[in-house]
N, C-alpha and C positions, 0 to 999 in steps of 0.2 A: 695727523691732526695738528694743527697748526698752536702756539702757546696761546691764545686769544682765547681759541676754542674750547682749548682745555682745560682753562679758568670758567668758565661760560659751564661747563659743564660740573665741574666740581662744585662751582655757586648752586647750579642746580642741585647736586643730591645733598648738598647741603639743607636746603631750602626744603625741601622735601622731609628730610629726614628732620628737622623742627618742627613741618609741622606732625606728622606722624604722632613725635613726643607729645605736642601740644594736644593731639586729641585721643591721644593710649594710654594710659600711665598703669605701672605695676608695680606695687610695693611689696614689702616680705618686714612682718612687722611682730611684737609679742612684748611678753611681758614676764620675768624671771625669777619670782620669789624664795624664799627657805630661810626656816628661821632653827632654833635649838628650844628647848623647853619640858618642860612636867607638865601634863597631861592629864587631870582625873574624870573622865566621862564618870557624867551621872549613878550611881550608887556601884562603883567599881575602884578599882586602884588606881592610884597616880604611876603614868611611865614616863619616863623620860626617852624626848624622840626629839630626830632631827627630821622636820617636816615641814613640805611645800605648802607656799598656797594660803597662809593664815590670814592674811590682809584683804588679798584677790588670788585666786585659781588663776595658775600660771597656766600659758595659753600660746601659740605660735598660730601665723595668720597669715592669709595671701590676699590681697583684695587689690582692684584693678576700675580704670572706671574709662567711658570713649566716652568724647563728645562728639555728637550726634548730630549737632547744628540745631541751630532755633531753639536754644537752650536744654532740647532734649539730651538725658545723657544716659549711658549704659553703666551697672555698679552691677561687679559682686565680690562674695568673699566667704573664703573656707579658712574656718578657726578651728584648733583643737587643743582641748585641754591637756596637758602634761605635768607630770611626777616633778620637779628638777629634784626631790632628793634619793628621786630612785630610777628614773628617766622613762616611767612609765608612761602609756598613753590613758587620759582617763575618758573614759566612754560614758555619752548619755544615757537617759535612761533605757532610749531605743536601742543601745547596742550598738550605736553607730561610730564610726573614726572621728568627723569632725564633729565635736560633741559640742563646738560654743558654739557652729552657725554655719551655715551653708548654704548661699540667696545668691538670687539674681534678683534686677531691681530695674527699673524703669525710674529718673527723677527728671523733673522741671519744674515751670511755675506749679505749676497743676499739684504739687507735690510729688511724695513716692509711692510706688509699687514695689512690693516687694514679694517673693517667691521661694517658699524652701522653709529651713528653720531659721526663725529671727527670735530676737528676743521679744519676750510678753511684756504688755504692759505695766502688770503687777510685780516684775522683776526689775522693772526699768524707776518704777517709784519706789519701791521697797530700796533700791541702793541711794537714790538720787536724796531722800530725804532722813538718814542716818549720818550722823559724823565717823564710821566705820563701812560705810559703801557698802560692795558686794561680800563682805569679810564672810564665809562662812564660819568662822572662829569666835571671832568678836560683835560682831554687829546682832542684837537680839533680833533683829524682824529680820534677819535673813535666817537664820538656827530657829525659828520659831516656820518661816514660808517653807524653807525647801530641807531637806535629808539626803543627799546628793552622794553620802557616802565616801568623801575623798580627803576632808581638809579638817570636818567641825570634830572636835574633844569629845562633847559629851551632846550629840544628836537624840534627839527624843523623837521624833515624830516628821514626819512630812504634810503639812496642811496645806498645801498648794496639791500636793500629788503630782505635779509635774515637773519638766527642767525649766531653768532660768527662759528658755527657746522653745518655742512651740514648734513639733516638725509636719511637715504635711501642711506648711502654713499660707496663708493670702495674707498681707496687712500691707496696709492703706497712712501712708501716713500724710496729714494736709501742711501745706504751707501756713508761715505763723503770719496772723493777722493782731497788731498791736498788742502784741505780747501773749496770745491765745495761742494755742495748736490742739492738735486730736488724732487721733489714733484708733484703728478699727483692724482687728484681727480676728479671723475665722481656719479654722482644722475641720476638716469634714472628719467624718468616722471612718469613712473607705472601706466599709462593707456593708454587708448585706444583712447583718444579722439586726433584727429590731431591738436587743440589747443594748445595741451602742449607740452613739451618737455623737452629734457635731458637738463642735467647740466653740464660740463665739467671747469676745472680750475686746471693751471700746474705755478711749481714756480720755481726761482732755485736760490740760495745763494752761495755767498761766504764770508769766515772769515779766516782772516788771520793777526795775533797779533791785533793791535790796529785798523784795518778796516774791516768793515763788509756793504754790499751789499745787497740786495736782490729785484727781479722783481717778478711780478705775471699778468698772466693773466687770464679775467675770463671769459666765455662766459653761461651767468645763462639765462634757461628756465624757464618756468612753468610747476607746479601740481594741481593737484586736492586738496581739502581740504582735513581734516584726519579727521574722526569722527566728534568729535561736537569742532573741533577747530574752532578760530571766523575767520581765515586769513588761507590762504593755506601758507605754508613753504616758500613754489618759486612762490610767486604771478607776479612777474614782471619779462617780459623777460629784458634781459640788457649785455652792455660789458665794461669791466674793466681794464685801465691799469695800472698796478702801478710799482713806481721805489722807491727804496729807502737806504739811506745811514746813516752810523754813523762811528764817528772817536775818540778815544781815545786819546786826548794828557796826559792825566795824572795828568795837573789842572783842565780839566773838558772834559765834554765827547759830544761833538757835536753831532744834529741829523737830516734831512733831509727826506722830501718824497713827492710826485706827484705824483697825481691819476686823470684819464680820468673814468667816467662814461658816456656811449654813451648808450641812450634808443632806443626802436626799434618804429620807426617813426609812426605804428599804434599805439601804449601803450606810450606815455609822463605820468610821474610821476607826481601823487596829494598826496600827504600827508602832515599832520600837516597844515603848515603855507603857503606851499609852493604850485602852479598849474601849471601842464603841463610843468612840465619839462623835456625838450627833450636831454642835458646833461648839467654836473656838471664839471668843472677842482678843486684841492682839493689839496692845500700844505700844508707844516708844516714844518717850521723848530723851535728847543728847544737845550737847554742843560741843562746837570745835573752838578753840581757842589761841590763837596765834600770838607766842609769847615771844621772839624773834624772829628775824628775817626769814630764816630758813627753816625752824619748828611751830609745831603747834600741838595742845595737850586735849584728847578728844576722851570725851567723857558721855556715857549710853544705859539708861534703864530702860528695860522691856519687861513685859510680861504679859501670860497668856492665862486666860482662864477656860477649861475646858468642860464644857456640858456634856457629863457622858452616861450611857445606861446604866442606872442602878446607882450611879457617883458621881461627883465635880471631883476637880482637881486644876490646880494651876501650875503654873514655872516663871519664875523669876528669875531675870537675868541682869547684873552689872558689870560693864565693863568699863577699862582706862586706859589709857593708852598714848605715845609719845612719839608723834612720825616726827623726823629728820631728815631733810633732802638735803644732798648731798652734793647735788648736781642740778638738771632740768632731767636726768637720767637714773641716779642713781639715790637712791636712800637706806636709811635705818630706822629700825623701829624696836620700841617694849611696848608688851602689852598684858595686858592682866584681864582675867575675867572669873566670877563664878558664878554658880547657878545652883537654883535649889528646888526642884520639883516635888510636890505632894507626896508622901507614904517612901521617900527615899533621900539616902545621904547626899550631899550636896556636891556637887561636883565643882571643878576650877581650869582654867590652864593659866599657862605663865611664861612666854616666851620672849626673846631679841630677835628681831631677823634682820635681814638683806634684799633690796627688790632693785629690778631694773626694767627698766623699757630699751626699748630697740627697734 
C-alpha cells in the first residue's frame, strides 16, 4: 500500500472513530461521602460512629447515552448505593443490587421516556426544595418521607412507604416550556391478586430567575414481594400532597414545602416508633447562606404532625450545618441536628465529614 494510501486510510479510521465517540458516550461516575460523629436516635443512647452517607448516600454509577439522529437519543444508567465506611452494598427496598436506579430512556424534543427504576417525583422535590438535599441525616422532609435504614440517626417512621425510585416504573418526563415542566409516573402492581394495585404520581414545576415552584401528587398502591426481599417495594396504599417553593435573594436562598399523607382507612401506618397512623401534615421551611466563596451556613426546621388511632403525636426536627468545598470535587462539612418526638426523649447527631464526586 502505497504512503498516500495509508494516510487516506488512517484519516478514515480516524474519522470513523470520532464520530463513533460523538454519538456513544459511557461514563463511570459517583459520589463518596463518610463523616465521624455521636449519634442518639430517638429515645436510645448516643454512639459514636464513623458513618457513610450523612449529607447524600454514596452511590457508584454507569450511564451511557447514543445519538440517534433527528435529535433522538438513547440513555441509560445503573446506580447503586454503597457503605464507604464499611464497603457494603446498600439494597433497595425490593432487595435489588442497583438500589439508586436502573432505566433505559428514549429523549428528544418530545421529552423523555423512561423505563425501569427512576426516581419519584416526591423524592425529586422533597431534595430539590431543602437547604440539606437528599440528607437522610439532616434534612427534616427527607427523615420525615423516607426510612431507608442506611444513613438517618434517629428514623422514626417511613411515610412515603417507598424508595427514593419507583421500580417496575414508566415516566414521562415533558420538555420545559417558559420555565414550566411535568412529570408523570406509573408502577402497575404486576399481579393478579385484587389486593394490590397500580401506582400513579404526576408533578409539575416551574423556574423562573430567582423562583422556583414545584407540586406533586401521588396516589401509591401495593405489590407483591420480589424474591426473597424482606418488604414488598409498595407495601402501603397511600395519597400525597405536596407543594413547594424556594426564592433566591442573593444573600441567601429561602426554602419552603407542605406535604399531606392521607392513608387508606383500612391500612393506618405502624412503623418504627410510630401506630396506626391514618395521616401525616409535614413542613419545612430552611435557608442556605453563602458566607464566602467557597462556604455556605444552611439552616432547616421540619415537623410532622401525625393523626393516629386512639392518639396524635408529632416530631420536630432542627438542623445546622456548614458545607465547605474544597474543590468543584471535593468538600467538608459539620453538621448538627436534633429532634424531639411525642411521649420520647429527644434524640441528636453531631458530625464532620468528607464527600467527593467523580
Amino acid at each position: 500500500m502505497s504512503a498516500n494510501k495509508k494516510l487516506v486510510a488512517v484519516a478514515a479510521l480516524m474519522l470513523v472513530s470520532g464520530l463513533v465517540h460523538a454519538q456513544s458516550q459511557l461514563k463511570v461516575y459517583g459520589y463518596l461521602e463518610s463523616a465521624i460523629g455521636s449519634f442518639k436516635p430517638v429515645g436510645e443512647q448516643s454512639v459514636t460512629k464513623v458513618q457513610s452517607g450523612d449529607m447524600m448516600t454514596s452511590f457508584l454509577g454507569f450511564a451511557g447515552t447514543e445519538d440517534l439522529g433527528g435529535g433522538l437519543k438513547a440513555e441509560f444508567a445503573l446506580e447503586t448505593f454503597i457503605g464507604v465506611d464499611n464497603g457494603a452494598n446498600i439494597q433497595n427496598q425490593a432487595g435489588q443490587y442497583w438500589s439508586r436506579t436502573s432505566h433505559v430512556a428514549l429523549s428528544g424534543g418530545f421529552g423523555k421516556i423512561a423505563l425501569g427504576q427512576y426516581d419519584t417525583p416526591l423524592f425529586t422535590a422533597g431534595l430539590s426544595y431543602n437547604p440539606f438535599g437528599s440528607s437522610m441525616t439532616y434534612s427534616p422532609t427527607m427523615r420525615h418521607f423516607y426510612n431507608l435504614g442506611s444513613t438517618s440517626s434517629a428514623k422514626l417512621t417511613n411515610l412515603s412507604q417507598t424508595d427514593t425510585g419507583w421500580i417496575n416504573s414508566v415516566t414521562y418526563e415533558t420538555p420545559t416550556y417558559a420555565g414550566f415542566s411535568g412529570i408523570v409516573q406509573f408502577s402497575p402492581k404486576e399481579s393478579a391478586n385484587a389486593q394490590n394495585s397500580n401506582s400513579y404520581s404526576v408533578g409539575g414545576s416551574y423556574n423562573g430567575g430567582p423562583l422556583s415552584l414545584m407540586a406533586v401528587y401521588v396516589d401509591a398502591g401495593t405489590s407483591p414481594k420480589i424474591g426473597t426481599a424482606a418488604v414488598s417495594a409498595y407495601p402501603t396504599e397511600f395519597r400525597a400532597a405536596n407543594f413547594n417553593a424556594s426564592y433566591d435573594f442573593g444573600v441567601l436562598k429561602a426554602f419552603g414545602q407542605y406535604t399531606r399523607f392521607k392513608y387508606y382507612d383500612n391500612a393506618p401506618l405502624s412503623v418504627g416508633k410510630l401506630a396506626g397512623v391514618t395521616q401525616a401534615n409535614v413542613w419545612q421551611v430552611g435557608v442556605s447562606v453563602p458566607v464566602t466563596a467557597s462556604g455556605r451556613v444552611l439552616a432547616s426546621y421540619g415537623a410532622a404532625k401525625y393523626k393516629q388511632v386512639g392518639d396524635d403525636s408529632s416530631d420536630k426536627i432542627l438542623s445546622l450545618g456548614y458545607d465547605h468545598a474544597l474543590s468543584k470535587r471535593t468538600g467538608l462539612y459539620a453538621a448538627f441536628s436534633t429532634e424531639k418526638l411525642s411521649d420520647f426523649k429527644g434524640g441528636r447527631a453531631l458530625a464532620v465529614g468528607v464527600k467527593h464526586s467523580f
